[in-house]
N, CA, C and O atoms as a CHARMM CRD file, in Angstrom:
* protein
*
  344
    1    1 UNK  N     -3.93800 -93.84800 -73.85500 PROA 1      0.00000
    2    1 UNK  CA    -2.60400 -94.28500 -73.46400 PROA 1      0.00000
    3    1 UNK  C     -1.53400 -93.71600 -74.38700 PROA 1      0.00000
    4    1 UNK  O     -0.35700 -94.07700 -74.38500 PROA 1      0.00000
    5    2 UNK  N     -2.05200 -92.81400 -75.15000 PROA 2      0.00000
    6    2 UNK  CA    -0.88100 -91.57500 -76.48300 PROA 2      0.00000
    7    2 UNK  C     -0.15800 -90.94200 -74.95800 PROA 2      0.00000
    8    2 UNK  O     -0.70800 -90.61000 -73.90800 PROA 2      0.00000
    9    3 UNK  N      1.05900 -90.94700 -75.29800 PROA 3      0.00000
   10    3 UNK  CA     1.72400 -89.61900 -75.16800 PROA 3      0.00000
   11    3 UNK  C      1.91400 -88.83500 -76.25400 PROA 3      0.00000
   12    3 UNK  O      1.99500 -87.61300 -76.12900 PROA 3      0.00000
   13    4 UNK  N      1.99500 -89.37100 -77.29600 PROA 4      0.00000
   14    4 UNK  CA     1.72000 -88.17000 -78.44300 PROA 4      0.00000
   15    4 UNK  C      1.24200 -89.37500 -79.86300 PROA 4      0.00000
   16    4 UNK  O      1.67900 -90.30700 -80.53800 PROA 4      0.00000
   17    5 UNK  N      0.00500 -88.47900 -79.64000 PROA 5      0.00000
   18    5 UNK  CA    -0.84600 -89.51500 -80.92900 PROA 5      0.00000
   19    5 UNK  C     -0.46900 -88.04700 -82.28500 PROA 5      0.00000
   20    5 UNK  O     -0.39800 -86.82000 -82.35900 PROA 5      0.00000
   21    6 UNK  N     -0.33400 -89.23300 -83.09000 PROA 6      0.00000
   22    6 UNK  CA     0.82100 -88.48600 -84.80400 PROA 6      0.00000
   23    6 UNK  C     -0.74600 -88.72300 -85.55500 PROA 6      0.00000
   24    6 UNK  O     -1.38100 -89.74500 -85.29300 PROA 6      0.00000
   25    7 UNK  N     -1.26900 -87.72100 -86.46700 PROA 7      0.00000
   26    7 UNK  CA    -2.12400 -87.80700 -87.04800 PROA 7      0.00000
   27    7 UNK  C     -1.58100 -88.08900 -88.06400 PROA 7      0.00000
   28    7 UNK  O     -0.45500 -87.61300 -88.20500 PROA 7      0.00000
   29    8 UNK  N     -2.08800 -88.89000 -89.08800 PROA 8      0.00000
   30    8 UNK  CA    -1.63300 -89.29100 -90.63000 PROA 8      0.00000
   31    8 UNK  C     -1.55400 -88.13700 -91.90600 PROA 8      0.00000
   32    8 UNK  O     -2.36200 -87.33900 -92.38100 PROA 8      0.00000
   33    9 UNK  N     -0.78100 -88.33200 -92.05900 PROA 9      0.00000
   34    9 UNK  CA    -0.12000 -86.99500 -93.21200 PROA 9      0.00000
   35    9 UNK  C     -1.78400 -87.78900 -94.74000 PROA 9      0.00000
   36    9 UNK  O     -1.99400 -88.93800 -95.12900 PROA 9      0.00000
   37   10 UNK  N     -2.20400 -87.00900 -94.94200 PROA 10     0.00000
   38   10 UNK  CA    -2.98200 -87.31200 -96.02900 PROA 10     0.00000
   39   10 UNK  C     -2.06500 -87.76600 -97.16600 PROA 10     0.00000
   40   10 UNK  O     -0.93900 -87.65400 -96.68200 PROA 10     0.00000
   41   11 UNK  N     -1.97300 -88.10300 -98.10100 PROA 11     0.00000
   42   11 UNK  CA    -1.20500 -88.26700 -99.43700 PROA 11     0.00000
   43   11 UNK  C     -1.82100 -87.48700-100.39000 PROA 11     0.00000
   44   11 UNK  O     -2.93200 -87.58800-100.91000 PROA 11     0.00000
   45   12 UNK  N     -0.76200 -86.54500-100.56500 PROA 12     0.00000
   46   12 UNK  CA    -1.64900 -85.88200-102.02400 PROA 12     0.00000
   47   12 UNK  C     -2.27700 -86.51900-102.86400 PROA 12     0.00000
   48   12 UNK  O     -3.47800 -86.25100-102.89900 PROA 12     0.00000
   49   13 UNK  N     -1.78100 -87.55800-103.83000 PROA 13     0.00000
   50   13 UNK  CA    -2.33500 -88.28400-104.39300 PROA 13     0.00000
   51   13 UNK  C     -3.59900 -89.07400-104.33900 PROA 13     0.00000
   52   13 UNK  O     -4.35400 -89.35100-105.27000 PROA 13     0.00000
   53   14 UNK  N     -3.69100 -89.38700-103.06700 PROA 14     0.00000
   54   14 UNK  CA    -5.01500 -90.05500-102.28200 PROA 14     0.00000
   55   14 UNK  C     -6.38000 -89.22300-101.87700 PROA 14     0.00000
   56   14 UNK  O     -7.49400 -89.66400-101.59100 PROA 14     0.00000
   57   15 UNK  N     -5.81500 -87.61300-101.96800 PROA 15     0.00000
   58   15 UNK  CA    -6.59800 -86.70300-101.58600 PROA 15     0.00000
   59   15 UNK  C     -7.30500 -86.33000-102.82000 PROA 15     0.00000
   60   15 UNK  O     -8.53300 -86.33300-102.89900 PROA 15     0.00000
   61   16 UNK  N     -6.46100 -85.98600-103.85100 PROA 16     0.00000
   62   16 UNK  CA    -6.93900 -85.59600-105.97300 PROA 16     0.00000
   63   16 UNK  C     -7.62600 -86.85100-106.12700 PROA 16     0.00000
   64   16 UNK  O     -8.66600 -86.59400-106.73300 PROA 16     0.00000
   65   17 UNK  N     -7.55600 -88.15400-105.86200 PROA 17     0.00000
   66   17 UNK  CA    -8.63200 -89.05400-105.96400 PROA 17     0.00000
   67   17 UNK  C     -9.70100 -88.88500-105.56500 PROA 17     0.00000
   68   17 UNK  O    -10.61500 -89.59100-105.99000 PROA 17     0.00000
   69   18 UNK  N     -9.94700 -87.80400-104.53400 PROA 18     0.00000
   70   18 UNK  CA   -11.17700 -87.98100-103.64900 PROA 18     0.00000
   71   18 UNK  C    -11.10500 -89.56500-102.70900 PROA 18     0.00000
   72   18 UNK  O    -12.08000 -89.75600-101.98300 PROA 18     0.00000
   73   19 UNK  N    -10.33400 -90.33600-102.71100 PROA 19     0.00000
   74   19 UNK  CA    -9.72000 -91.16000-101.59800 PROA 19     0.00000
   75   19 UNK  C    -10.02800 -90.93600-100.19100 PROA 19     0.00000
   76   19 UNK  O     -9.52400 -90.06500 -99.48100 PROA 19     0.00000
   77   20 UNK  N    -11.21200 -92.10900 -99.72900 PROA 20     0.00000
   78   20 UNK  CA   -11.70800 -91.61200 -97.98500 PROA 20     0.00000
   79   20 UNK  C    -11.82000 -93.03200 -97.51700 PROA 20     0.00000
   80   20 UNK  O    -11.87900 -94.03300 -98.23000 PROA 20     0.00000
   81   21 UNK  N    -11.83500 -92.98000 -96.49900 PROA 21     0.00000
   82   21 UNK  CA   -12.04900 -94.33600 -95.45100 PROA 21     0.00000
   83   21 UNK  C    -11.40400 -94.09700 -94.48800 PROA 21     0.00000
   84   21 UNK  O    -10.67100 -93.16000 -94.17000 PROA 21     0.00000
   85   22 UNK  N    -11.86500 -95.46000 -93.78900 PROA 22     0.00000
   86   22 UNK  CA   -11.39600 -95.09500 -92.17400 PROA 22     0.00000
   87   22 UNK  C    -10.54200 -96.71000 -92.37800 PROA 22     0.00000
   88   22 UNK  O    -10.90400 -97.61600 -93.12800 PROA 22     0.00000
   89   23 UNK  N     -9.55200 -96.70600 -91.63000 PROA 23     0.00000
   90   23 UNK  CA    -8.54700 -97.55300 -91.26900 PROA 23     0.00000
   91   23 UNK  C     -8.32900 -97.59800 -90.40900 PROA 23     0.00000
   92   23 UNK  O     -8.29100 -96.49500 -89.86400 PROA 23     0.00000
   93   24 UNK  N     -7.91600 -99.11600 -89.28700 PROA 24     0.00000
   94   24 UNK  CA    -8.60800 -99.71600 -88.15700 PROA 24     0.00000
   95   24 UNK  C     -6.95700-100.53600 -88.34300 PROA 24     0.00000
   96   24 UNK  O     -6.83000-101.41300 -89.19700 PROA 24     0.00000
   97   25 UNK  N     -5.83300-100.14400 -87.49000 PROA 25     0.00000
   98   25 UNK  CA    -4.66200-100.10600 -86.96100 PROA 25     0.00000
   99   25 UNK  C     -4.51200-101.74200 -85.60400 PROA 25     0.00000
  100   25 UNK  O     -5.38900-102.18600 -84.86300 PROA 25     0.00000
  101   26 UNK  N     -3.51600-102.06400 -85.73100 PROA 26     0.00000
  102   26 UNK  CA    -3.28600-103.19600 -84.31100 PROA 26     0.00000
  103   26 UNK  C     -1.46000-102.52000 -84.27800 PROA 26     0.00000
  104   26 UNK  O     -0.48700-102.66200 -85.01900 PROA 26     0.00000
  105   27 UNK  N     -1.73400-101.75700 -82.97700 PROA 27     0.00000
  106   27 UNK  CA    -0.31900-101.65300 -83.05300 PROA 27     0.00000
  107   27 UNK  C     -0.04900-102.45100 -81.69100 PROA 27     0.00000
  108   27 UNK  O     -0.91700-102.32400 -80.82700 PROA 27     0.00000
  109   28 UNK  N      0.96700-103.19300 -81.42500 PROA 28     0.00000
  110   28 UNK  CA     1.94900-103.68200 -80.18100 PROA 28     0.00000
  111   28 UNK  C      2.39400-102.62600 -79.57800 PROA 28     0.00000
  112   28 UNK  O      2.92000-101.69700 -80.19100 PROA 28     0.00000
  113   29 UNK  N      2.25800-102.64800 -78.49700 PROA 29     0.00000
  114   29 UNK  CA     3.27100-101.88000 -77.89900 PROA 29     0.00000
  115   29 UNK  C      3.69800-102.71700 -76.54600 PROA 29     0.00000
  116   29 UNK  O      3.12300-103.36200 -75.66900 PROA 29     0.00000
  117   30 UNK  N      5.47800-102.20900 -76.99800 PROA 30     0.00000
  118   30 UNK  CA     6.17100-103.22400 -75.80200 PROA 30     0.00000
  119   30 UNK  C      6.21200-102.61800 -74.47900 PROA 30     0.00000
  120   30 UNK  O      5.68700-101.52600 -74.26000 PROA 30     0.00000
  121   31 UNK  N      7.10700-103.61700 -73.17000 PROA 31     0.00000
  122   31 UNK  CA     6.78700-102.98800 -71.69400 PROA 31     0.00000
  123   31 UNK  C      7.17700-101.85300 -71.75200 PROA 31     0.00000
  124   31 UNK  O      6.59000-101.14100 -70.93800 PROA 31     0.00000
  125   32 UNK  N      8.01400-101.26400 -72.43100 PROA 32     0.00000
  126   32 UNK  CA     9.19200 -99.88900 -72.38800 PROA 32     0.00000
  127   32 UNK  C      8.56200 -98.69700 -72.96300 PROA 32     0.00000
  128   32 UNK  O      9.03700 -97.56400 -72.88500 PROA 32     0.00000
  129   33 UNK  N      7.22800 -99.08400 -73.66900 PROA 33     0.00000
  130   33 UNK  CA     6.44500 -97.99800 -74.74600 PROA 33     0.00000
  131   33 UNK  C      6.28400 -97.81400 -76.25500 PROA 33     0.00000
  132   33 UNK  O      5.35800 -97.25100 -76.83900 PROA 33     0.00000
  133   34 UNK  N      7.59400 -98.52100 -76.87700 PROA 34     0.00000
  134   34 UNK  CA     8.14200 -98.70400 -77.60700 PROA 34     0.00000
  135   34 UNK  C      7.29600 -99.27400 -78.71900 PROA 34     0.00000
  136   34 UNK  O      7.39000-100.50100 -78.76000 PROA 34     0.00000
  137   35 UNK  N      6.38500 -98.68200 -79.76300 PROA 35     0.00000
  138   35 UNK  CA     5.91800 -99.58500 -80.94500 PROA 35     0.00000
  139   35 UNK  C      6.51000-100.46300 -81.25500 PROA 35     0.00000
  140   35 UNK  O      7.53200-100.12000 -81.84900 PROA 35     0.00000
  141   36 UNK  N      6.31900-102.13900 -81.09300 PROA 36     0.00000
  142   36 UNK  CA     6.90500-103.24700 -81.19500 PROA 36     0.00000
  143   36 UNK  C      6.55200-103.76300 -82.80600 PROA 36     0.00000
  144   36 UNK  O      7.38300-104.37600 -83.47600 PROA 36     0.00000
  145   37 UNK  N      5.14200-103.39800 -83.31900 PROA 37     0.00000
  146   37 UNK  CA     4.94600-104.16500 -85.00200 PROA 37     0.00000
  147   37 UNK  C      3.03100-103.23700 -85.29100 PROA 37     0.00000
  148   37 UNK  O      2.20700-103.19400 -84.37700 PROA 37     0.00000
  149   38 UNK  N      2.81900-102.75600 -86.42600 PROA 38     0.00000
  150   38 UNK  CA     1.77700-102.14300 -86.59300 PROA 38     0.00000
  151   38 UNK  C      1.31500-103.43900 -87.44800 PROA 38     0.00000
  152   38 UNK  O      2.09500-104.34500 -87.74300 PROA 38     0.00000
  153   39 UNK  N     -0.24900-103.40700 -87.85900 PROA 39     0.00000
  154   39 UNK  CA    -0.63100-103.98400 -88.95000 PROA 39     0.00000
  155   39 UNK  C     -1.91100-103.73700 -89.19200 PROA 39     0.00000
  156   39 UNK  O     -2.59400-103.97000 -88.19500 PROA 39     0.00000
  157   40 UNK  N     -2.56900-103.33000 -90.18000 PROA 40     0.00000
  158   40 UNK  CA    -3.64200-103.09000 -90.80400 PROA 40     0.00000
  159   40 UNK  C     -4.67200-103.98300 -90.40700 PROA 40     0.00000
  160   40 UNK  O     -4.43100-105.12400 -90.80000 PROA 40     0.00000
  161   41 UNK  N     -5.98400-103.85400 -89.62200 PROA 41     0.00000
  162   41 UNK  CA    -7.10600-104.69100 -88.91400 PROA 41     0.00000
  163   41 UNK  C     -7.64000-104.76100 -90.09200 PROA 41     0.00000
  164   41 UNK  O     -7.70200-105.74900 -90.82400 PROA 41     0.00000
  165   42 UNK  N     -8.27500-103.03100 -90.39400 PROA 42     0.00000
  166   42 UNK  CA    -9.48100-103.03600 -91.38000 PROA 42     0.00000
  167   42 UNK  C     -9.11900-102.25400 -92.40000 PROA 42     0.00000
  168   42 UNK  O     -9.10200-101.15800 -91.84100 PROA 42     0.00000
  169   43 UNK  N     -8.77500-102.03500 -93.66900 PROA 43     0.00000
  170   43 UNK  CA    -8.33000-101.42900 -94.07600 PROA 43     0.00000
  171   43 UNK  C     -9.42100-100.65500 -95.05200 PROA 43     0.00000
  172   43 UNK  O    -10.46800-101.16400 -95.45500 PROA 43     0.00000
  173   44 UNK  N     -8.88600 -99.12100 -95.39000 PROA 44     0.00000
  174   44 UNK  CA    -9.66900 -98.05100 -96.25100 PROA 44     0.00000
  175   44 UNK  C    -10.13800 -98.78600 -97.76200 PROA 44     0.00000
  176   44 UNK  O    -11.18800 -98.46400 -98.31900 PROA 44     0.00000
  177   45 UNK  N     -9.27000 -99.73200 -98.27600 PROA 45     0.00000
  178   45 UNK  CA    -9.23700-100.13000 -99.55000 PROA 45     0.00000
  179   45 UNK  C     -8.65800 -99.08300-100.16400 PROA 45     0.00000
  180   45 UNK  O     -9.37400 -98.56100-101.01900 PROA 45     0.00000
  181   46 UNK  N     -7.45800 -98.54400 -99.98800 PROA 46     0.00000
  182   46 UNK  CA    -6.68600 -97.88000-100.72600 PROA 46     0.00000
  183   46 UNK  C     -5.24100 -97.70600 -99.82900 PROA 46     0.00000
  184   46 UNK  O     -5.00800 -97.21100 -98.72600 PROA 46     0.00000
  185   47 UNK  N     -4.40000 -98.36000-100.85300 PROA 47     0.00000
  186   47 UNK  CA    -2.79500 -98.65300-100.27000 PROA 47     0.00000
  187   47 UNK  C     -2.06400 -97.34800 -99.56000 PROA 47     0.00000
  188   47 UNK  O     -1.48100 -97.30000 -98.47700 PROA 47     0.00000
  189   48 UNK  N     -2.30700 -96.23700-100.60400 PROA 48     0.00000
  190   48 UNK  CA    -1.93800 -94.77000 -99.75900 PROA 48     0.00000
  191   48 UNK  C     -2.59200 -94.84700 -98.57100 PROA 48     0.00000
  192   48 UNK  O     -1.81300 -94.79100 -97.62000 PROA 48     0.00000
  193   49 UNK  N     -3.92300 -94.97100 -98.22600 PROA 49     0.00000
  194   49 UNK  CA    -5.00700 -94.27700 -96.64800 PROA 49     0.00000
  195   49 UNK  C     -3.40300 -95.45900 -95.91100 PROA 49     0.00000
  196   49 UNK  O     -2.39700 -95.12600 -95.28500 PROA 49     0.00000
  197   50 UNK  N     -3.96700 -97.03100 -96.47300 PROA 50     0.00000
  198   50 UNK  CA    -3.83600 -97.47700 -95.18500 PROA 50     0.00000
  199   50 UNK  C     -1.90100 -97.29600 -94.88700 PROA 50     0.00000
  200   50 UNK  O     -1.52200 -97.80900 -93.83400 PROA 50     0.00000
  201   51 UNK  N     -1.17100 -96.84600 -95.46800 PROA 51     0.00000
  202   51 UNK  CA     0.05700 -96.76500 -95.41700 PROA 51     0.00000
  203   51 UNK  C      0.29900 -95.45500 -94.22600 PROA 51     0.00000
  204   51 UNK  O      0.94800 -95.43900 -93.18000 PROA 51     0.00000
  205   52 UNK  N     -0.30200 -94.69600 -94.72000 PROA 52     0.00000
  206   52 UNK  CA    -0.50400 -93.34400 -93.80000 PROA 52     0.00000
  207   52 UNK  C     -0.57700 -93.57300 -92.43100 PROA 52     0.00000
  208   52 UNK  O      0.05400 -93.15600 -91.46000 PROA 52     0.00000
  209   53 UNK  N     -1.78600 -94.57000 -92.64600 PROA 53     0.00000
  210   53 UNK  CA    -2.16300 -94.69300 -90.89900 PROA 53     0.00000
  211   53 UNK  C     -1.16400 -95.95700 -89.96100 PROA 53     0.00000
  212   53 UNK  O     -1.14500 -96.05700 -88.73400 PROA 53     0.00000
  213   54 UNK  N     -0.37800 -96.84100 -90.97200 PROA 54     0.00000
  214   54 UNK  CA     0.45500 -97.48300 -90.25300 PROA 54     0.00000
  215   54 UNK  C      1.54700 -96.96600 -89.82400 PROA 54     0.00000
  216   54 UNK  O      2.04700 -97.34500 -88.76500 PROA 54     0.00000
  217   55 UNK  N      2.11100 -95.98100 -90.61200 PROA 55     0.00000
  218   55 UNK  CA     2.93300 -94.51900 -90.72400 PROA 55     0.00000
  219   55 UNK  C      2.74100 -93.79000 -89.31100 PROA 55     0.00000
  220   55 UNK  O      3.66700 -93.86600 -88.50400 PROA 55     0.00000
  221   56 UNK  N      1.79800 -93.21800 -89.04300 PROA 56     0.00000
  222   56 UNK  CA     1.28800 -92.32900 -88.08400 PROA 56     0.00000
  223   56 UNK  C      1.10700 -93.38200 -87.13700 PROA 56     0.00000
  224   56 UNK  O      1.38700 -92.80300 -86.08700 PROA 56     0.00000
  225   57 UNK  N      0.77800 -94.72200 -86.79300 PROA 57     0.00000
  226   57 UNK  CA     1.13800 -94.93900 -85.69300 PROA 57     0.00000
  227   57 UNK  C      2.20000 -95.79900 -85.16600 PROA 57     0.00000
  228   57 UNK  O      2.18400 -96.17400 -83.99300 PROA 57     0.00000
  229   58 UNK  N      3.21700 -96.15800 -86.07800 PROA 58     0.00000
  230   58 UNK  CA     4.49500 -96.26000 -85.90400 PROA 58     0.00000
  231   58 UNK  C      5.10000 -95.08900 -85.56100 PROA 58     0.00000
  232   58 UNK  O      6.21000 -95.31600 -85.08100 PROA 58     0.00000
  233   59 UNK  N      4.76100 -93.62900 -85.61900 PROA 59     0.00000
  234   59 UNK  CA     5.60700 -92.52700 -85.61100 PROA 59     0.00000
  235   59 UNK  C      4.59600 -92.28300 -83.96900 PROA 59     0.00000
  236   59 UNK  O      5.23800 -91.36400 -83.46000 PROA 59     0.00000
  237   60 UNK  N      3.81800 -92.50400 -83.29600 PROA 60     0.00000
  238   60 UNK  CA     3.09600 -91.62100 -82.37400 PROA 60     0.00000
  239   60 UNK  C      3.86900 -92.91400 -81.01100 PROA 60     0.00000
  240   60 UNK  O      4.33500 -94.02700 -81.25600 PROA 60     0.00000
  241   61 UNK  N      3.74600 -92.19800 -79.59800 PROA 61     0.00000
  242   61 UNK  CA     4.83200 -92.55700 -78.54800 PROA 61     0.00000
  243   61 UNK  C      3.08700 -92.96100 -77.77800 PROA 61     0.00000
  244   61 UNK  O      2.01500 -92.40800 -78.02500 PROA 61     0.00000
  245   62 UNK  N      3.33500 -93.92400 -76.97000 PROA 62     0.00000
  246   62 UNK  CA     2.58100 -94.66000 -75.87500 PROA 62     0.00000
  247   62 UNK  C      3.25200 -94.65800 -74.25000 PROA 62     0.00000
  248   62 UNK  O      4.45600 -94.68300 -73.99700 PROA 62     0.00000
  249   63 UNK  N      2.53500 -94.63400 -73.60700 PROA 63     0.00000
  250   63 UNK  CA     2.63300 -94.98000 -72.10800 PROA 63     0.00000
  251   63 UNK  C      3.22200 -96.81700 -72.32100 PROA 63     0.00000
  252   63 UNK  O      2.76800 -97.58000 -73.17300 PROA 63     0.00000
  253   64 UNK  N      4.23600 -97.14500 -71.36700 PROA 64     0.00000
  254   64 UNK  CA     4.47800 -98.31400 -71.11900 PROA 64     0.00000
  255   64 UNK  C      3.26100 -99.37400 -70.49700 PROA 64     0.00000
  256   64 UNK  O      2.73400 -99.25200 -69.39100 PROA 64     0.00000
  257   65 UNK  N      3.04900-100.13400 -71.21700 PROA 65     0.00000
  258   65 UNK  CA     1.69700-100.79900 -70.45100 PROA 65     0.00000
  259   65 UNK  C      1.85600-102.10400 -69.39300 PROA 65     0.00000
  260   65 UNK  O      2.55600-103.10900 -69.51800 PROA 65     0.00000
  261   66 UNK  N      0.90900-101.69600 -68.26300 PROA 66     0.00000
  262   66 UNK  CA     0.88700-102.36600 -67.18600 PROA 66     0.00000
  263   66 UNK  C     -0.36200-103.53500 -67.13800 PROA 66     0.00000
  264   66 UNK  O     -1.56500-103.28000 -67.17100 PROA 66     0.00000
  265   67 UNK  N     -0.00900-104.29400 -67.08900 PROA 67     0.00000
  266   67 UNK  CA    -0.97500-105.30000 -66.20100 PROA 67     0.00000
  267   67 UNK  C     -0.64200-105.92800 -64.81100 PROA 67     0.00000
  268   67 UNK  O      0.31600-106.64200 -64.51800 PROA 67     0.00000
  269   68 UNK  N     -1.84000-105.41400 -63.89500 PROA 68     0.00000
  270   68 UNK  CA    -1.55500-105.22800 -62.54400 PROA 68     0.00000
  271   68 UNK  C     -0.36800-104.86800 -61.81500 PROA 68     0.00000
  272   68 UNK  O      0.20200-105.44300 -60.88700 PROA 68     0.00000
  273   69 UNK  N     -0.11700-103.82100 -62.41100 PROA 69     0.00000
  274   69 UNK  CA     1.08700-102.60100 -61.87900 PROA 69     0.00000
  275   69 UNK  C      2.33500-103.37700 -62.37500 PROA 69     0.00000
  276   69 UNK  O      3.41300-103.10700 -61.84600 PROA 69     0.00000
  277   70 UNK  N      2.26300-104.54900 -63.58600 PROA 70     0.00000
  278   70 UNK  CA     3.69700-104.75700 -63.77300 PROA 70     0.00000
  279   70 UNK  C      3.54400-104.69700 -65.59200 PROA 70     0.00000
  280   70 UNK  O      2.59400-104.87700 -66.35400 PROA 70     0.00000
  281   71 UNK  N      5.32900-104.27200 -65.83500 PROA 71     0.00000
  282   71 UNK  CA     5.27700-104.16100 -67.31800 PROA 71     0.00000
  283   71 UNK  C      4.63000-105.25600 -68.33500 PROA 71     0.00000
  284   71 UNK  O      4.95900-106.44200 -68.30100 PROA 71     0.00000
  285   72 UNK  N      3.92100-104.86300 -69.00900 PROA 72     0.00000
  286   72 UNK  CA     3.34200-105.65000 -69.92000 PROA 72     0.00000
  287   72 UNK  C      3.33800-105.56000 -71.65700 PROA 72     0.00000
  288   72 UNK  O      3.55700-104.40900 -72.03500 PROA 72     0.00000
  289   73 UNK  N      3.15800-106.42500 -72.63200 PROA 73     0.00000
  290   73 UNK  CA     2.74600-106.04700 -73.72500 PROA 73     0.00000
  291   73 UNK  C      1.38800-105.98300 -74.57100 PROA 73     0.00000
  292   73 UNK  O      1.01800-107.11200 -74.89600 PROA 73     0.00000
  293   74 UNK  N      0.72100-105.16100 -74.92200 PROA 74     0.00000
  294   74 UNK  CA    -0.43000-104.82600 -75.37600 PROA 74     0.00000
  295   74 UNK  C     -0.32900-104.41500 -76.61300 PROA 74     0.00000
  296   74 UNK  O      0.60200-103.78700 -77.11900 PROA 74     0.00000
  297   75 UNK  N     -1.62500-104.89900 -77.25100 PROA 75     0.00000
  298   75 UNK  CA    -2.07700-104.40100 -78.66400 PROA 75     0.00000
  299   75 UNK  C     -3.39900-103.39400 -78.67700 PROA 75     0.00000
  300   75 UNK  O     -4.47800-103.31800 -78.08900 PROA 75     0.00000
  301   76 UNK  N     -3.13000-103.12700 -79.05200 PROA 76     0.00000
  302   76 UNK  CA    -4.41300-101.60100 -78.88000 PROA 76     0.00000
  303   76 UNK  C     -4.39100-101.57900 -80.71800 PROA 76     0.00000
  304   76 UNK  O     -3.66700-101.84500 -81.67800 PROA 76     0.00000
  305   77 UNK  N     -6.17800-100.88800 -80.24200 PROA 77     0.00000
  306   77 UNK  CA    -7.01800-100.56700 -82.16000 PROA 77     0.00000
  307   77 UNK  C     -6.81800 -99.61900 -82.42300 PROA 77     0.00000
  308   77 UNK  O     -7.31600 -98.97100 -81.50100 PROA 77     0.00000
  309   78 UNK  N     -6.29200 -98.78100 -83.26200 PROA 78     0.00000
  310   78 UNK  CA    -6.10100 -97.52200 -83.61000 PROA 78     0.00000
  311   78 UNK  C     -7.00300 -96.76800 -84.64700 PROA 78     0.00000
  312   78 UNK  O     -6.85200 -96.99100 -85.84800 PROA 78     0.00000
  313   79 UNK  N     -7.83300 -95.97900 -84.24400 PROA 79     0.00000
  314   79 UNK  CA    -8.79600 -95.79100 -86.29000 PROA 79     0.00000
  315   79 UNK  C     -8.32600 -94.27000 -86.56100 PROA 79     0.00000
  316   79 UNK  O     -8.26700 -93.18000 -85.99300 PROA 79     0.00000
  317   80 UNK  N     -8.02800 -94.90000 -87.79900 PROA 80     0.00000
  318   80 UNK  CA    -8.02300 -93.67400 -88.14000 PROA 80     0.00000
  319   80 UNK  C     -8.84700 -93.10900 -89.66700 PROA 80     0.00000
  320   80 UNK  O     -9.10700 -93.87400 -90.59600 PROA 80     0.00000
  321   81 UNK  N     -9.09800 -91.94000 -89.66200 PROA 81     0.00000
  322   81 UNK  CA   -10.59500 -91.79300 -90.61600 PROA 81     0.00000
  323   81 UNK  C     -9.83800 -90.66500 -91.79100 PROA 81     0.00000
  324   81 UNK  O     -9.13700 -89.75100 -91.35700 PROA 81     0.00000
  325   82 UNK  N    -10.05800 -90.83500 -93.27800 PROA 82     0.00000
  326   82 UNK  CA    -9.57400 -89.82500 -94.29800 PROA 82     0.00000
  327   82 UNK  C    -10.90700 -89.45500 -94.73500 PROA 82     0.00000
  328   82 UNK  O    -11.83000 -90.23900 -94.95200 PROA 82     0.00000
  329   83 UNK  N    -10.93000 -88.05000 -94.85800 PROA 83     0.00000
  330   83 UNK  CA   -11.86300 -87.40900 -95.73200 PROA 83     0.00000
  331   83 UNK  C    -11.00500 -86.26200 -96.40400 PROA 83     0.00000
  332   83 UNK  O    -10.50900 -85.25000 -95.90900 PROA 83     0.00000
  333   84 UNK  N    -10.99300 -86.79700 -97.80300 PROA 84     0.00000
  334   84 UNK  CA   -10.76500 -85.12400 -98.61900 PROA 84     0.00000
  335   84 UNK  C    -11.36900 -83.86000 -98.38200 PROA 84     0.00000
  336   84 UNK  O    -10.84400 -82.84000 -98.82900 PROA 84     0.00000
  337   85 UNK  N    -12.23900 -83.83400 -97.83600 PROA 85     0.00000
  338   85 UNK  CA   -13.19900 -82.51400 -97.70700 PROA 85     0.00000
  339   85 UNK  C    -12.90300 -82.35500 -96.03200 PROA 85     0.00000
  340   85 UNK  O    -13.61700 -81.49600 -95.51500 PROA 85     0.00000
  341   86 UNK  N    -11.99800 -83.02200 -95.14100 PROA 86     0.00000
  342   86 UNK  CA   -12.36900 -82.71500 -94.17900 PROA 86     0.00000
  343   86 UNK  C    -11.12900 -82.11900 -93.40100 PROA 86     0.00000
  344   86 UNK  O    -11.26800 -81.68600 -92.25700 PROA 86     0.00000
């Protein structure tokens, strides 16, 4: 349901750590498409990963969501995964 899914900018800093995990996103999105509030499900255990990924999906655009062909609001899981090496 991306119209344009924003991949998370790594953090330099998070990357010279060797800093990895995957981070597990709840973003809202309102009837209009509109990211309504992000918040961290599962987080990397590191404040840079999970900042990134609330970052990147506050910045990425959604389809307006429907329930039974009328505007609706939905929360959708977002993961997103850091590897320095990757």
């Amino acid at each position: 349901r991306f119209v344009d899914r924003i991949t998370p900018v790594y953090p330099d800093v998070a990357r010279e750590q060797g800093a990895q995990g995957t981070a597990v996103v709840l973003a809202t999105i309102g009837p209009d498409g509109r990211v309504e509030s992000v918040s961290v499900d599962q987080s990397t255990g590191n404040k840079l990963l999970d900042g990134a990924a609330v970052s990147a999906a506050r910045a990425s655009r959604f389809e307006p969501p429907e329930i039974d062909g009328k505007p609706a609001t939905e929360t959708y899981r977002i993961v997103y995964t850091f590897d320095p090496n990757g």
